[in-house]
N, C-alpha and C positions, 0 to 999 in steps of 0.2 A: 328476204335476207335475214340470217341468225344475229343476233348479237357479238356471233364470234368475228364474221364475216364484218361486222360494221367498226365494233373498235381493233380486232386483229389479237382480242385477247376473252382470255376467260373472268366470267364474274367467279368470285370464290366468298366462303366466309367461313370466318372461323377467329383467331384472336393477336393481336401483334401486342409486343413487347415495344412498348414505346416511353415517353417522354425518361425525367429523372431516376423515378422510380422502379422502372423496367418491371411493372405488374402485369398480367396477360392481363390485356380488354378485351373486349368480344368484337367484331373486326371486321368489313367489307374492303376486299381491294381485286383485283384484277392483276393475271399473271399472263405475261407472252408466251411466243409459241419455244424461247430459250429458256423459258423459269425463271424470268425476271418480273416480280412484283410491281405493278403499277398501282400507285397509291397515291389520287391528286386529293386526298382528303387531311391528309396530318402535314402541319406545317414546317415538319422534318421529318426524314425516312423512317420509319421503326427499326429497331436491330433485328427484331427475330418475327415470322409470320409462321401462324401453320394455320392452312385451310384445307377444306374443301372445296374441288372445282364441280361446279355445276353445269349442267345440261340448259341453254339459254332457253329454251321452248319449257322446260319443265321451271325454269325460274319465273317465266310472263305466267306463267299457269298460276303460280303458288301468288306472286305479287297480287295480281289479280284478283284473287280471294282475300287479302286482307291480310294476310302473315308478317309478323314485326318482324321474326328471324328465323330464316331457313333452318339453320342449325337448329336454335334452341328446338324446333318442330320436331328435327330429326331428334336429336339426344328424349326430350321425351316419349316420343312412339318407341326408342329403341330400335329404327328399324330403318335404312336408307335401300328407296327402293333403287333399283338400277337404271331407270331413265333419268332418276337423279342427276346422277355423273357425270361429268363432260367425258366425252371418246377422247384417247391421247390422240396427241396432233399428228397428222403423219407426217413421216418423214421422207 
């Protein structure tokens, strides 16, 4: 069973616009198969998210190896490879 299959959403990460200050932070949350953000971590919604969704098999891989954050991995190499990426959901 994927990760998509068990919560019914995608892991992503990347950065939300949250609290007073609306500063991007760097960002874990989970999106459904509508585009709706699932975020049980910030104790109010953010206003704004942009991420990237991930391939659950290619994120146990990366966890597993010790990785603080997917992103900042990515943004350093320069380079997302494509099993990266979650497949769109079908419809």
């Amino acid at each position: 069973m994927t990760l998509e299959v068990a919560c019914d959403s995608r892991y992503c990460e990347g950065f939300v616009l949250a609290g007073p200050a609306l500063f991007p932070v760097e960002h874990a949350s989970c999106v459904d198969e509508a585009g709706n953000v699932v975020d049980n971590t910030l104790p109010e919604p953010g206003v704004g998210y942009f991420g990237i969704p991930f391939d659950s098999r290619w994120v146990v891989r990366k966890v597993g190896s010790g990785a603080d954050s997917l992103v900042d991995q990515l943004l350093l190499s320069k380079k997302i490879p494509k099993t990266a990426i979650a497949k769109p959901y079908r419809r």
